[in-house]
C-alpha positions as CSV (number, residue, x, y, z in Angstrom):
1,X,16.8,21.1,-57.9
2,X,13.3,22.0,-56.3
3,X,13.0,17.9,-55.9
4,X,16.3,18.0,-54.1
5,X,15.0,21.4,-51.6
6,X,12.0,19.2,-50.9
7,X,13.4,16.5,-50.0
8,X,16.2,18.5,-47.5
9,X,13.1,20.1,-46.0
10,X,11.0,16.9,-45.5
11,X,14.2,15.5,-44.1
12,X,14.7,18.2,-41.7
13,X,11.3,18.1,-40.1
14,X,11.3,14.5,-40.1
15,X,14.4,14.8,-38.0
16,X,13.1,17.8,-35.5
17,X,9.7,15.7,-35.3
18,X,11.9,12.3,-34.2
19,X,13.8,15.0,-32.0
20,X,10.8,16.5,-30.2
21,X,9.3,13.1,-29.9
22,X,12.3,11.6,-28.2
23,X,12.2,14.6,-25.7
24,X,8.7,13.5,-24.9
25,X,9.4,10.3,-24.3
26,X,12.4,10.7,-22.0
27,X,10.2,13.4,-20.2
28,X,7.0,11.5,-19.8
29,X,9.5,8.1,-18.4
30,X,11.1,10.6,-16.0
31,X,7.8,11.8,-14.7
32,X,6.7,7.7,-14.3
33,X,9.8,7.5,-12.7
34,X,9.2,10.0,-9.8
35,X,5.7,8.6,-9.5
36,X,6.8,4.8,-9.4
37,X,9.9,6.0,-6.1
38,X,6.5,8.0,-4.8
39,X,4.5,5.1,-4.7
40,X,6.7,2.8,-3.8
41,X,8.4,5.4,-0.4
42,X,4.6,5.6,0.3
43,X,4.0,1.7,0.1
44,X,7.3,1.3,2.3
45,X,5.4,3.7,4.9
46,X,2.0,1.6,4.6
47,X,3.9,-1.5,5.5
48,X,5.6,0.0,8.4
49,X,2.4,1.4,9.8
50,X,0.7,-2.0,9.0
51,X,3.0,-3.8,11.2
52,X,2.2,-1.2,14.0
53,X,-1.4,-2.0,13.7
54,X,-0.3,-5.5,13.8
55,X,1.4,-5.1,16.7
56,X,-0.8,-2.8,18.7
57,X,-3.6,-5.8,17.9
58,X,-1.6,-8.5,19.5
59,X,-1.2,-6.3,23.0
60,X,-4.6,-5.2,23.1
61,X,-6.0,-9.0,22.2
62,X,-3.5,-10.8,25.4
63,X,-5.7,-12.9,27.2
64,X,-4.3,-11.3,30.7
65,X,-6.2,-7.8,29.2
66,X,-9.3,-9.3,28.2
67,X,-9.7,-10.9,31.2
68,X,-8.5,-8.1,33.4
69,X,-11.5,-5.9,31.4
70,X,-14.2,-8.7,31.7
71,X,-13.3,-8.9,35.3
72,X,-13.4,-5.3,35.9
73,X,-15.7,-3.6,33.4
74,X,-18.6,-6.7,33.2
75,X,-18.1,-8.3,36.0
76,X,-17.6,-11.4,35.5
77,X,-15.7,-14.4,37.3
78,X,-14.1,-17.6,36.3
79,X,-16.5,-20.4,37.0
80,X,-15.7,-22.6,39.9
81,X,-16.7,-26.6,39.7
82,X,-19.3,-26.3,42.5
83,X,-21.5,-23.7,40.4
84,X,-21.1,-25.2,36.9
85,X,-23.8,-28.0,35.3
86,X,-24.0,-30.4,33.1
87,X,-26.7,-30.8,30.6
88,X,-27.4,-33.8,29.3
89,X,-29.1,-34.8,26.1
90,X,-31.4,-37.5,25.0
């Protein structure tokens, strides 16, 4: 009989321990869950703002800018054939 009470009782906390444990589990996945959509909302927001930056490159690199600021901010010129020359090597 005690045999029989011990082995109800080892039975039941087996089963609240699996229990509890399950809960954990299921708790701790959700919780990876909501950080995996975080990360990946933020990584969606990352790309967006990488193709901005991509974008914002390309205008500010056009040749017509580049040369309209070398022209105006260092003064220079495209070189005409009468002032260029020609180095030649030995």
């Amino acid at each position: 009989m005690l045999g029989r009470v011990l082995l109800v009782l080892v039975l039941f906390v087996a089963n609240v321990a699996t229990g509890v444990g399950i809960v954990y589990s299921k708790h701790s996945m959700r919780k990876s869950f909501i950080e995996l959509q975080a990360l990946q909302t933020s990584f969606d927001e990352l790309q967006v703002e990488w193709g901005r930056f991509q974008l914002e490159q390309s205008a500010w690199a056009t040749h017509g800018r580049v040369e309209k600021i070398a022209r105006e901010k260092l003064n220079m010129d495209l070189v005409h054939k009468e002032r260029l020359i020609f180095l030649k090597a030995d």
